[in-house]
C-alpha positions as CSV (number, residue, x, y, z in Angstrom):
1,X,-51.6,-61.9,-3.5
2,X,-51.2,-57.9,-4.2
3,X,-48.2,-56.3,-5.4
4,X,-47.8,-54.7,-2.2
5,X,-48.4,-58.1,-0.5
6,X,-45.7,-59.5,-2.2
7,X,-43.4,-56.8,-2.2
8,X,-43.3,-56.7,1.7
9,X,-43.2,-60.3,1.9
10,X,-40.0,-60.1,-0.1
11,X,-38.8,-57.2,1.9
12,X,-39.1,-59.3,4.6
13,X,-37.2,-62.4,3.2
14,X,-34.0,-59.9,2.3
15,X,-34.4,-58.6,5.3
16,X,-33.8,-61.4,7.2
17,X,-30.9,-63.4,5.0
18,X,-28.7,-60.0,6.1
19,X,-25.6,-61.1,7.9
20,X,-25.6,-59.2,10.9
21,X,-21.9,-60.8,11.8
22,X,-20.7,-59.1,8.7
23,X,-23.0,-55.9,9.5
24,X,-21.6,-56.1,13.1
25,X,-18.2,-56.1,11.1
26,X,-18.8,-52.9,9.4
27,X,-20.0,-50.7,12.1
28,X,-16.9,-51.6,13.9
29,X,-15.0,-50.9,11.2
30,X,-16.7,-47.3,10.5
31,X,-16.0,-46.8,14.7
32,X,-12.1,-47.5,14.1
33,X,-12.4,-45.2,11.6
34,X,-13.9,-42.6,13.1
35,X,-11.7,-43.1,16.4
36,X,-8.7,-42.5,13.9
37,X,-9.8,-39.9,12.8
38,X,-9.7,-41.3,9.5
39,X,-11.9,-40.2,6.6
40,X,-14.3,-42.9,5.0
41,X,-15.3,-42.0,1.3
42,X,-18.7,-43.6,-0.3
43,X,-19.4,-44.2,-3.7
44,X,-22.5,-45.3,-6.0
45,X,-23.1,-45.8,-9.6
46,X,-26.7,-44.6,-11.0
47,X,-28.9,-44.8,-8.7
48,X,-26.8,-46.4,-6.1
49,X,-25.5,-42.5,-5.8
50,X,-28.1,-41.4,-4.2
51,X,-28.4,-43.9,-2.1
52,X,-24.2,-43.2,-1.0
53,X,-25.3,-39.3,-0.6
54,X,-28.1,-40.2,2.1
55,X,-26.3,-42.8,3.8
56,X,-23.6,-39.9,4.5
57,X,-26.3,-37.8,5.4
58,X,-27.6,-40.4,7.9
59,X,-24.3,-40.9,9.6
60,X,-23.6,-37.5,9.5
61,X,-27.0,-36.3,11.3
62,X,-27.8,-39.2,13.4
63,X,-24.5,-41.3,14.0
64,X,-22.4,-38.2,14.7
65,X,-25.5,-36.0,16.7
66,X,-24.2,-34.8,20.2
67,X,-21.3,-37.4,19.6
68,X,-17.7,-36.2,21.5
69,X,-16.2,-37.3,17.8
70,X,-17.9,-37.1,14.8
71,X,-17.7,-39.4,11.2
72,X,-15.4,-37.7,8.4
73,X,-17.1,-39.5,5.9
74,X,-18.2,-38.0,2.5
75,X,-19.9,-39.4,-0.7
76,X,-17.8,-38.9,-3.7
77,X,-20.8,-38.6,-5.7
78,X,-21.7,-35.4,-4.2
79,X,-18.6,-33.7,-5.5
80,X,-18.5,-34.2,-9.8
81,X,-15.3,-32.6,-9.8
82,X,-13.5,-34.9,-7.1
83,X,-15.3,-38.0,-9.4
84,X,-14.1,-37.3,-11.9
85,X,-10.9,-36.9,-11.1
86,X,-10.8,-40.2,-9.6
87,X,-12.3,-41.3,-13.2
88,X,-9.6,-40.5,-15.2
89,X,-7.0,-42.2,-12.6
């Protein structure tokens, strides 16, 4: 079997072992939050970073596009001064 092969194929097994009860769980969390009018912060270490920076950007394009309320939500890692200032807390 490829690389690719067997790269998808265990795309596809991690795929489907998600929980979608607890990703259910999360979206309705994120829609109280947003209904509050509360903000939701993001975070990532390394790599995991940029992955917090375009999930914000995702919810902040697409979630929130011609929405009556839109997602306060920010990733920390975008701002290195409010980082770290939550790293010397």
């Amino acid at each position: 079997m490829s690389f690719s092969s067997a790269y998808r194929e265990q795309m596809i097994h991690a795929a489907q072992t998600v929980d979608l009860g607890l990703v259910d769980a999360a979206i309705s969390e994120f829609r109280k939050a947003r209904d509050e009018d509360r903000q939701i912060f993001v975070f990532g270490n390394g790599g995991s970073a940029s992955t917090a920076s375009h999930f914000v950007t995702d919810i902040v394009k697409s979630a929130s596009h011609a929405a009556p309320k839109r997602f306060r939500i920010m990733a920390l890692t975008d701002s290195n001064s409010t980082i770290t200032a939550y790293a010397i807390m």
